[in-house]
C-alpha positions as a Markdown table, in Angstrom:
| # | Residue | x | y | z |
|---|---|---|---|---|
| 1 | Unk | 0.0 | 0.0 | 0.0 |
| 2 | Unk | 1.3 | 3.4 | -0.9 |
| 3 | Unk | 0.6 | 5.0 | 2.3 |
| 4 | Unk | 1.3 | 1.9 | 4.7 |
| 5 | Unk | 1.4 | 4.2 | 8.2 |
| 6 | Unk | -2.3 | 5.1 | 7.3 |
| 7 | Unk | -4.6 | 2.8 | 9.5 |
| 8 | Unk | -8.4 | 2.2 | 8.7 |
| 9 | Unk | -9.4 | 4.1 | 11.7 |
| 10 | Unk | -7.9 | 7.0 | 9.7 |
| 11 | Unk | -9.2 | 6.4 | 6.7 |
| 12 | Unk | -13.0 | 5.7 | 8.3 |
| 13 | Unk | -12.6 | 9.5 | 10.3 |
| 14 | Unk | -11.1 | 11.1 | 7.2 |
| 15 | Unk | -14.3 | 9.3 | 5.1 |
| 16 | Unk | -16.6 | 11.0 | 7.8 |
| 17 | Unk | -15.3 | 14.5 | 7.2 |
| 18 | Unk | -16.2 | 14.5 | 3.4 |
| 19 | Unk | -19.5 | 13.1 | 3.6 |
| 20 | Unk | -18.8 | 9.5 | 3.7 |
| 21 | Unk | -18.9 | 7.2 | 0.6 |
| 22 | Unk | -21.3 | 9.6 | -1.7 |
| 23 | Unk | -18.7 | 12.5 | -0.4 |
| 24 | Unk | -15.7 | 10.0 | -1.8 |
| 25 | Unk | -17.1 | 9.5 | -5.2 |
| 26 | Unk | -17.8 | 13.4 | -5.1 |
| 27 | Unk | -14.5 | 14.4 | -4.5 |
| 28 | Unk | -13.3 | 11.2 | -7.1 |
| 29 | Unk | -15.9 | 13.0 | -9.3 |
| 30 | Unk | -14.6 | 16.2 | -8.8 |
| 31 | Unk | -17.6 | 17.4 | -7.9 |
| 32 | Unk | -16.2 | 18.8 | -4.3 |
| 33 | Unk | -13.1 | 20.7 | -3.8 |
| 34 | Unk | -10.8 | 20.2 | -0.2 |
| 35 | Unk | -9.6 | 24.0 | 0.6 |
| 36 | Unk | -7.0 | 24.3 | 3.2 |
| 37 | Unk | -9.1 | 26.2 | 5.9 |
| 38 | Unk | -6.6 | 29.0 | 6.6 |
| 39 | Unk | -6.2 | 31.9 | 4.2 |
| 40 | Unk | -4.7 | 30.8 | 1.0 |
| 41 | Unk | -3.8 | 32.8 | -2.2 |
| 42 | Unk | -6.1 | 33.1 | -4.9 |
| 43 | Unk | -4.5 | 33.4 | -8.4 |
| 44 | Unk | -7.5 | 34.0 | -10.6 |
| 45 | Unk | -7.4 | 37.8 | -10.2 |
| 46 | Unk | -11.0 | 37.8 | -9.5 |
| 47 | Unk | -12.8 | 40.8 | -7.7 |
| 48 | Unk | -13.4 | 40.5 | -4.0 |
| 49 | Unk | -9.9 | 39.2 | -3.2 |
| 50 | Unk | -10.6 | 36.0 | -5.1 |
| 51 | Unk | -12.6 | 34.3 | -2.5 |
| 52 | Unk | -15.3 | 31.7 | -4.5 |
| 53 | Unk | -17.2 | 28.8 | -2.6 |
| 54 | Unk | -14.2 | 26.5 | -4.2 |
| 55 | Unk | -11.1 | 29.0 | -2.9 |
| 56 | Unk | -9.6 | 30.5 | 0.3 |
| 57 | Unk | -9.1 | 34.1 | 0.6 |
| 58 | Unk | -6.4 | 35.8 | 0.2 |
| 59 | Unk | -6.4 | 38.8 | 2.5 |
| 60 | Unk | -4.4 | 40.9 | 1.4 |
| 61 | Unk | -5.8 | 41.1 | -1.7 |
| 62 | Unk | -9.4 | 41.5 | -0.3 |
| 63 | Unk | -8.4 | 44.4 | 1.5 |
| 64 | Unk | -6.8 | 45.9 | -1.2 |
| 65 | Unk | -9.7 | 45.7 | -3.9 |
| 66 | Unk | -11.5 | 47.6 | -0.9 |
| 67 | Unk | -9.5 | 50.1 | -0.3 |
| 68 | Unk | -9.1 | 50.8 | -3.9 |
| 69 | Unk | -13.3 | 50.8 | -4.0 |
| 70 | Unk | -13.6 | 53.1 | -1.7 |
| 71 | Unk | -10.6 | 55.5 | -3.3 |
| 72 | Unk | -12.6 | 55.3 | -6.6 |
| 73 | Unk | -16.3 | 55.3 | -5.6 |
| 74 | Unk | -15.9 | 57.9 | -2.9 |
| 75 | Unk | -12.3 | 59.5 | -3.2 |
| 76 | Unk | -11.5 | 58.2 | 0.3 |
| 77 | Unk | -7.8 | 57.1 | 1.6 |
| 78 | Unk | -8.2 | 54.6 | 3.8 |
| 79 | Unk | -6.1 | 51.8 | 5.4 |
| 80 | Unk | -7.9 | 48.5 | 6.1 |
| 81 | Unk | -4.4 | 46.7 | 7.0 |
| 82 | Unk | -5.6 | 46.4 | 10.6 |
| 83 | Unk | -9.3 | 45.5 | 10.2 |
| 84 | Unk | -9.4 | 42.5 | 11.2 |
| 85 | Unk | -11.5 | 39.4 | 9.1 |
| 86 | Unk | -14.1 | 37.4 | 10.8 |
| 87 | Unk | -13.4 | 33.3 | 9.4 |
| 88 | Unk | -14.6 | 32.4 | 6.3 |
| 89 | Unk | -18.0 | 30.8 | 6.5 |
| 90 | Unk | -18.4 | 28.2 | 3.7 |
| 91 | Unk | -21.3 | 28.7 | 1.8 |
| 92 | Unk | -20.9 | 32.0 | 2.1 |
| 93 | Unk | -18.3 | 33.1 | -0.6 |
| 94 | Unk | -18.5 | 37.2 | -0.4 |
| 95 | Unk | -17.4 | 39.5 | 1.7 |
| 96 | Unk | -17.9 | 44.0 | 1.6 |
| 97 | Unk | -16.0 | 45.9 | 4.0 |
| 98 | Unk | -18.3 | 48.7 | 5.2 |
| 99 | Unk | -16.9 | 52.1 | 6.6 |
| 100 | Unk | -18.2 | 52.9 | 10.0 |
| 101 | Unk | -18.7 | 56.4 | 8.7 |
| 102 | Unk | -20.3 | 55.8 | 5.8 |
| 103 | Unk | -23.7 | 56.8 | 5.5 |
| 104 | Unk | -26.7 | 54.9 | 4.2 |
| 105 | Unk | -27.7 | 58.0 | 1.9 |
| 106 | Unk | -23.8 | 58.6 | 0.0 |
| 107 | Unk | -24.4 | 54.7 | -0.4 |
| 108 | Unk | -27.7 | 55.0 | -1.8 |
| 109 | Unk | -26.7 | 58.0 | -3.7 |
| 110 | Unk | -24.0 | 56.2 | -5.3 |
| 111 | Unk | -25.4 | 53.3 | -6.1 |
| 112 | Unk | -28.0 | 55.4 | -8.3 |
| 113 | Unk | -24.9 | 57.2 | -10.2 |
| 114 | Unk | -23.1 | 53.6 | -10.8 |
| 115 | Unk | -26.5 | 51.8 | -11.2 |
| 116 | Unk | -28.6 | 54.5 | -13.6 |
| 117 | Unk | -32.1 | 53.1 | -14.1 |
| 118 | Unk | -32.3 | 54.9 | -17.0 |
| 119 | Unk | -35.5 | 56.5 | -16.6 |
């Protein structure tokens, strides 16, 4: 056997994390994806610092597409380096960073200017 200091207590607790046999031949299938659960980097230059339902977050990268929102959108300097990031929730795959002292009407307001109904 290839991984001969594996016993089949292992293997059973390792089958019970993925959903037992039907979460085997989904991840055989690949039909599931295994993410480290600490912050990894995303490479696919996505928005939103790259974080999908199949990917980890990168952080750094989050923060920064933020902070570069809020210097386009509202002309805003701001440094988001020490906000720190509750843990990822799976299933839930998208974050927004929301300044404290941003109000609910220059939100509104800009949302009509990048949003035009067209009416």
């Amino acid at each position: 056997m290839k991984y001969g200091e594996v016993d089949l207590g292992q293997i059973e607790a390792m089958l019970n994390k993925i959903g037992g046999i039907n979460g085997m031949r989904r991840l055989l299938a690949d039909e599931t994806v295994i993410t480290d659960k600490v912050a990894k980097v995303s490479v696919n230059g996505l928005a939103n610092g790259g974080i999908t339902y199949a990917t980890g977050l990168d952080t750094e990268k989050f923060l920064a597409d933020w902070t570069e929102f809020y210097k386009v959108h509202y002309g805003r300097e701001i440094n988001l380096s020490t906000v720190p990031l509750p843990p990822i929730t799976v299933g839930f795959g998208w974050g927004v960073v929301v300044l404290p002292n941003l109000t609910v009407q220059q939100v509104f307001d800009k949302s009509k200017e990048l949003f035009p109904s067209g009416a």
